[in-house]
C-alpha positions in Angstrom: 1.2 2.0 6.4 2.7 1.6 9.8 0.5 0.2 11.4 -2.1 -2.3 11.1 -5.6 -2.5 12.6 -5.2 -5.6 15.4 -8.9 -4.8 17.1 -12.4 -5.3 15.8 -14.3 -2.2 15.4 -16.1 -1.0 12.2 -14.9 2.7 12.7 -11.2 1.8 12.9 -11.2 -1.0 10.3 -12.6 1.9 8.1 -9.4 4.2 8.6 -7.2 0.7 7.7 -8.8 0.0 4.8 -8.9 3.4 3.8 -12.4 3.7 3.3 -13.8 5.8 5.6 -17.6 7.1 6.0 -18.3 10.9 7.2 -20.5 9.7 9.9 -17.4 7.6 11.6 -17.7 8.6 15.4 -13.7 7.8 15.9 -13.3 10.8 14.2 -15.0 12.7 16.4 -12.4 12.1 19.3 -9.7 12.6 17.1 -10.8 16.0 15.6 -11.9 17.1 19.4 -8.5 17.1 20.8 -6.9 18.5 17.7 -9.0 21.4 17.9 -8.7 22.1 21.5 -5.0 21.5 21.4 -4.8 24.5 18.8 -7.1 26.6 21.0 -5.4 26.4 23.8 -2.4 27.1 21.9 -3.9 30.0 20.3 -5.9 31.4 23.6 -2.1 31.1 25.8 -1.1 33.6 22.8 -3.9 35.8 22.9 -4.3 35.9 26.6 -0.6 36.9 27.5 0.4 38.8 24.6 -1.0 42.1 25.9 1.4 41.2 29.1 4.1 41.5 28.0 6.0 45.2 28.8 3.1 45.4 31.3 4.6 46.9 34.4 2.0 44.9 36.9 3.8 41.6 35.6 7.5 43.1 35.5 8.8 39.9 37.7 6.7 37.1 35.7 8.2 38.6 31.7 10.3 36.0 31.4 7.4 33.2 32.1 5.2 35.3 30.1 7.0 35.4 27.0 7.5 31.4 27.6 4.0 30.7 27.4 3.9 32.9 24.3 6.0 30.9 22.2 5.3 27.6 23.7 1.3 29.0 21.9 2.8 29.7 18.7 4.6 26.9 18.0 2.2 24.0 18.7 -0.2 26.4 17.7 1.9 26.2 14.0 2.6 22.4 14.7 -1.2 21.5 14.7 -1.7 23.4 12.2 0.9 21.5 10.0 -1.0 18.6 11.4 -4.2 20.1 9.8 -2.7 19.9 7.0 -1.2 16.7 6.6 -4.0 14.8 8.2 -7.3 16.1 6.5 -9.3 17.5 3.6 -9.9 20.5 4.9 -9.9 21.8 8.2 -11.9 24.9 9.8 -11.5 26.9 13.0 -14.0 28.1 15.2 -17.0 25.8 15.2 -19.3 28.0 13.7 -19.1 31.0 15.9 -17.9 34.7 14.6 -17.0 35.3 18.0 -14.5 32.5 18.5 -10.7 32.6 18.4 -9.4 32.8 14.5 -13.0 32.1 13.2 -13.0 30.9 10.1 -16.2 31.7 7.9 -15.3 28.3 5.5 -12.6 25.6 5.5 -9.4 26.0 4.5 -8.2 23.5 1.8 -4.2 21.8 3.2 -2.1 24.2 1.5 -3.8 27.5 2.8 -3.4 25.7 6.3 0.3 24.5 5.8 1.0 28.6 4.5 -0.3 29.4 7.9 1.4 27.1 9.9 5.3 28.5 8.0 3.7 32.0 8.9 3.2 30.8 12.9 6.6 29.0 12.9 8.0 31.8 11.7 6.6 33.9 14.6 8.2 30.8 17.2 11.6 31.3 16.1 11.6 35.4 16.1 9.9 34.6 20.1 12.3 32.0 20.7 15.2 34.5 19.3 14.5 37.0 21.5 13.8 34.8 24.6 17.0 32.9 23.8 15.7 29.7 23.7 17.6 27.5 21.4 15.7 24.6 21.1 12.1 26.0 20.3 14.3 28.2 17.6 15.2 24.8 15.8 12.0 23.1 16.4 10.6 26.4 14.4 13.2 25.5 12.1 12.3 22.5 11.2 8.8 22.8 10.9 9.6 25.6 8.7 11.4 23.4 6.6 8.7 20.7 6.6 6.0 23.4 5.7 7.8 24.3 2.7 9.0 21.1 1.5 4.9 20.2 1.7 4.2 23.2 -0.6 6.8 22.3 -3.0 9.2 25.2 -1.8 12.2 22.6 -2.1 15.3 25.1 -2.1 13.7 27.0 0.1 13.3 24.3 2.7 16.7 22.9 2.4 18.0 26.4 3.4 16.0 25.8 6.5 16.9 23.1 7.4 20.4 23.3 6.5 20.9 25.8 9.4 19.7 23.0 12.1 22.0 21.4 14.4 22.4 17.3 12.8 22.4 16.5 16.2 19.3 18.3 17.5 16.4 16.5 19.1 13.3 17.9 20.3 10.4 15.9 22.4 6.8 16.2 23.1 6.4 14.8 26.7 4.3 12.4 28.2 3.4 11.4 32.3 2.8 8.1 33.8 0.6 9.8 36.2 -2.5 9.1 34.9 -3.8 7.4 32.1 -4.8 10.4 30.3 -1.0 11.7 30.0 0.0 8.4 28.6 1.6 8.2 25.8 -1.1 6.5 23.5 1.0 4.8 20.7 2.2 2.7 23.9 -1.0 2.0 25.4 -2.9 1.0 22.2 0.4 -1.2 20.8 1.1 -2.5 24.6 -2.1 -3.6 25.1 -2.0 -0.8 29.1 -5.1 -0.2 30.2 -7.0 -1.4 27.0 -6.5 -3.9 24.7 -4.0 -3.8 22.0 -5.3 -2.3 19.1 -2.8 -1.8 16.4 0.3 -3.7 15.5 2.6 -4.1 12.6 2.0 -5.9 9.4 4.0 -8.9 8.3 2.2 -9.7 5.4 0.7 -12.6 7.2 -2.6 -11.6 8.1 -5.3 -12.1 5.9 -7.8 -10.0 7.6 -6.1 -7.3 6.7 -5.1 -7.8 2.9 -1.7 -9.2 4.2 -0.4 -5.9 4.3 3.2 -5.7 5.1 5.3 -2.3 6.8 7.4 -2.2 3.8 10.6 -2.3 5.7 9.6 -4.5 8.0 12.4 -7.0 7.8 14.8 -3.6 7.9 13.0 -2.9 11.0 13.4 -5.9 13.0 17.3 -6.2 11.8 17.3 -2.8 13.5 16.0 -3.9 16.8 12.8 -1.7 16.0 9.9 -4.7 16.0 10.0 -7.8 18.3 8.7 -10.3 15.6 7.9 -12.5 18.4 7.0 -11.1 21.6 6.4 -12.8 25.0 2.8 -14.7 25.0 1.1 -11.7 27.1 1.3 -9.6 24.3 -1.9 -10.6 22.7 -4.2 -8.4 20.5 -8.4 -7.8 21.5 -10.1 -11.5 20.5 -6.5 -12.5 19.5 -7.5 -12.0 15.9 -3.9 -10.5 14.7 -0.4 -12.0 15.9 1.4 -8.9 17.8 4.6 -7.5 16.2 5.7 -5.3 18.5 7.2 -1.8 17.8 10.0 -1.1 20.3 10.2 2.5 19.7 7.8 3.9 22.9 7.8 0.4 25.0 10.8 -1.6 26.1 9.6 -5.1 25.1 8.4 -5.5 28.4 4.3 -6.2 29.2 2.6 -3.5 31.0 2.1 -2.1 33.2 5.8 -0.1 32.5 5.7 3.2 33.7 8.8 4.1 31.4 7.0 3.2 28.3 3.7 5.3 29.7 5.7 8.3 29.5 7.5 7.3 26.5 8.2 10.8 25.1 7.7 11.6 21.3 10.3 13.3 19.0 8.7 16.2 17.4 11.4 17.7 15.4 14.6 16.7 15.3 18.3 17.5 13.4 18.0 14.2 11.4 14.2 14.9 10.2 16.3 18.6 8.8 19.4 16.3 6.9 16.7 14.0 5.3 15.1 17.7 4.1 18.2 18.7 2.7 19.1 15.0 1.2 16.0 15.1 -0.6 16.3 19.0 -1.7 19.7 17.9 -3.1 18.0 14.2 -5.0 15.5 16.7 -6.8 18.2 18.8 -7.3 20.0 16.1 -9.4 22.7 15.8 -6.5 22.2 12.1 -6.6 26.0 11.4 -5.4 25.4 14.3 -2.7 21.9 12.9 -1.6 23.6 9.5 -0.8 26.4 10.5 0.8 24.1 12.7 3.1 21.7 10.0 4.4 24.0 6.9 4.1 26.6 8.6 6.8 23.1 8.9 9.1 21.9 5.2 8.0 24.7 3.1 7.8 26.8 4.2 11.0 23.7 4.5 13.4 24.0 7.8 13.7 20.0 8.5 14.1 17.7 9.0 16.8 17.4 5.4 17.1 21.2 4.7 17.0 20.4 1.7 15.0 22.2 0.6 11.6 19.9 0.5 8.6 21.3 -0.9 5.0 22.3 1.7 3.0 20.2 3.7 0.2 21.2 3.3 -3.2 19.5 5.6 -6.4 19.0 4.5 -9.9 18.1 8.0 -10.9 14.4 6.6 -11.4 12.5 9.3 -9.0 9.5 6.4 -8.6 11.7 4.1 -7.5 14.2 6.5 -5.3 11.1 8.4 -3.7 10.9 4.7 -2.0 14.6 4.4 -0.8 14.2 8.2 0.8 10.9 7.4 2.4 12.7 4.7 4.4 15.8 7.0 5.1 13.2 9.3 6.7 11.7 6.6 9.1 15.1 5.6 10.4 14.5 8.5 12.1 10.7 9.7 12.4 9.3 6.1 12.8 5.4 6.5 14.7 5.9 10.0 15.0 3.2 11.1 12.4 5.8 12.0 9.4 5.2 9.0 7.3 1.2 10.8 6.7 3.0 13.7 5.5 5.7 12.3 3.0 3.6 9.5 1.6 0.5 12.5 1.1 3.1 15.0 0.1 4.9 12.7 -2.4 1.3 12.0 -4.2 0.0 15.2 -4.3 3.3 17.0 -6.0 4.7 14.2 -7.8 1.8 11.7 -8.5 3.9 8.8 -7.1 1.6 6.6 -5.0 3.2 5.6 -1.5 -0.1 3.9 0.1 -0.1 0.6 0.9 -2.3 -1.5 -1.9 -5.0 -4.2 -1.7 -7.2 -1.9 0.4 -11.0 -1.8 -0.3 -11.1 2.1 -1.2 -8.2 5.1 -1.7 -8.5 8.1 0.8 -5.4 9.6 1.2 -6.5 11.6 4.2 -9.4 12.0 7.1 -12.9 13.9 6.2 -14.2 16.4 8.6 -16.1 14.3 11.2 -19.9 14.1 11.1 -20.6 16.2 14.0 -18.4 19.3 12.8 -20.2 19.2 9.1 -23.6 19.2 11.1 -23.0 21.7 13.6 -21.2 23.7 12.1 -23.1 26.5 9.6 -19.6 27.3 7.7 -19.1 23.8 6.4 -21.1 22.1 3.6 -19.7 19.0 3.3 -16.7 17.2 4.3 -14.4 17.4 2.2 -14.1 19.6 -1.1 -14.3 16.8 -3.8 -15.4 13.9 -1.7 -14.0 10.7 -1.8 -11.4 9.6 -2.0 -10.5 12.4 1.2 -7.5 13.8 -1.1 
């Protein structure tokens, strides 16, 4: 709910109206480059595990045991990604042969219990390599795993031992367009045209779907509600409201917001953990005193000042107010997927935004991986809606 579709095509409008068909070929892309992330990931830990303590590479441990935990934890975060995103995921295309074949999906929780097990591995490398900040990244994605499997204490403890301050960033290039960061090039309208944008509730093409703090946002100096004239979206179909968050405002080409970088993990994501922890709890007094000292005082990644949450002890209506405490931090990062899935899967509280034509929750295998692959049946386990 983010974002709205500001382009034209079929396969995209699908994913926006929340209707999607198996044999949508956007997908395909999508799933491609998840999957090869994670075997990369996987293959750097395969390939220099047996390195390490190997006396041929005495001068390179150091590097060695580097590239082993920068594999385990992406390799964890996509996983978590897995998770959050789709029905059911499934490794190794089919082949016995390949690295952590799979001989049927996994269904999100199986995948999320691996992804804990892999961050847990991260922070024991990152322990004993002394690296701080892939420790707290491991952390946090410990803490996110657990909160998504219900593990609520648990998490809190997890995240409790993170840093408030601690940021963590996936980085991108302005070298070339394929080390962009993407959320900038299809919001900025570089290189393409812009594709997505931000609903004010204005746009009838797309069920006037508003971001539901999107007069919060702008306040916040998040969205440019009105953004110079070269901002214009593919056919000019949908008026561009402009997220500020990887993009300065400024018409592109802007090499800064090319390599925009992405926060991944960070100390705020862990108090928001430990906020909610402590709401479920009953803790109402604690919870609020918790996020209102990150909200109110712009003491967030985005140093910006957000209105203040305030609980009525209703969890339907408070799951709302903690939702937005999250984004003041975690905006276009990929955690509103999670909480919005997470919240409707253990609590039954439905986060989505309405008016669409159908109700997936989540993306179907794509075409070509159900039809290729002989260890997948069908796309997802129950069919639509993808839940």
């Amino acid at each position: 709910d983010e974002f709205i579709l500001a382009g034209t095509f079929e396969t995209r409008r699908q994913v926006d109206d929340r209707s999607i068909l198996i044999q949508n070929n956007s997908l395909n892309g999508v799933w491609e480059e998840i999957s090869t992330a994670r075997f990369s990931a996987d293959n750097a830990v395969a390939g220099l595990t047996p390195l390490i303590g190997d006396p041929e590479f005495e001068d390179q441990q150091d590097l060695i045991r580097q590239g082993v935990l920068a594999g385990q934890y992406f390799g964890a975060y996509i996983r978590l990604i897995m998770a959050e995103m789709y029905c059911q995921s499934i490794l190794g295309g089919g082949d016995p042969e390949s690295l952590n074949y799979e001989s049927a999906p996994l269904l999100p929780d199986a995948r999320m219990q691996q992804a804990l097990e892999l961050f847990q591995a991260a922070e024991a490398t990152a322990t004993l390599v002394g690296d701080a900040d892939v420790a707290a990244a491991a952390l946090v994605g410990q803490a996110r795993a657990q909160m998504w499997l219900g593990n609520y204490p648990q998490a809190s403890a997890l995240a409790a031992t993170v840093d408030p301050g601690f940021l963590f960033f996936s980085e991108y290039s302005a070298n070339d367009p394929s080390q962009y960061n993407e959320i900038y090039q299809f919001t900025y309208g570089d290189v393409q045209f812009i594709r997505w944008g931000i609903g004010d509730g204005t746009v009838a093409l797309r069920f006037n779907e508003r971001f539901a703090y999107f007069a919060d946002w702008v306040n916040a100096g998040l969205i440019d509600p009105d953004p110079p004239s070269a901002f214009q979206s593919i056919n000019d179909q949908v008026p561009v409201r402009l997220q500020l968050i990887y993009g300065r405002g400024l018409p592109p080409p802007d090499n800064v917001g090319r390599a925009a970088a992405m926060l991944t993990a960070s100390g705020f994501e862990a108090e928001m953990m430990v906020a909610e922890a402590q709401y479920r709890a009953g803790d109402l007094a604690g919870a609020t005193a918790r996020i209102n000292s990150r909200l109110t005082t712009g003491d967030n990644p985005y140093l910006a000042t957000f209105a203040p949450v305030s609980f009525t002890g209703d969890f339907e209506t408070d799951i709302v107010e903690i939702g937005r405490a999250y984004l003041a931090g975690t905006w276009l990062t990929g955690h509103r997927l999670h909480f919005v899935r997470r919240v409707l899967r253990n609590d039954s509280v439905d986060l989505y935004p309405p008016g669409k034509l159908g109700a997936d929750t989540a993306f179907p295998l794509e075409e070509q991986e159900v039809n290729n692959n002989p260890d997948v049946a069908q796309a997802c386990p129950t069919g639509q809606p993808w839940n």
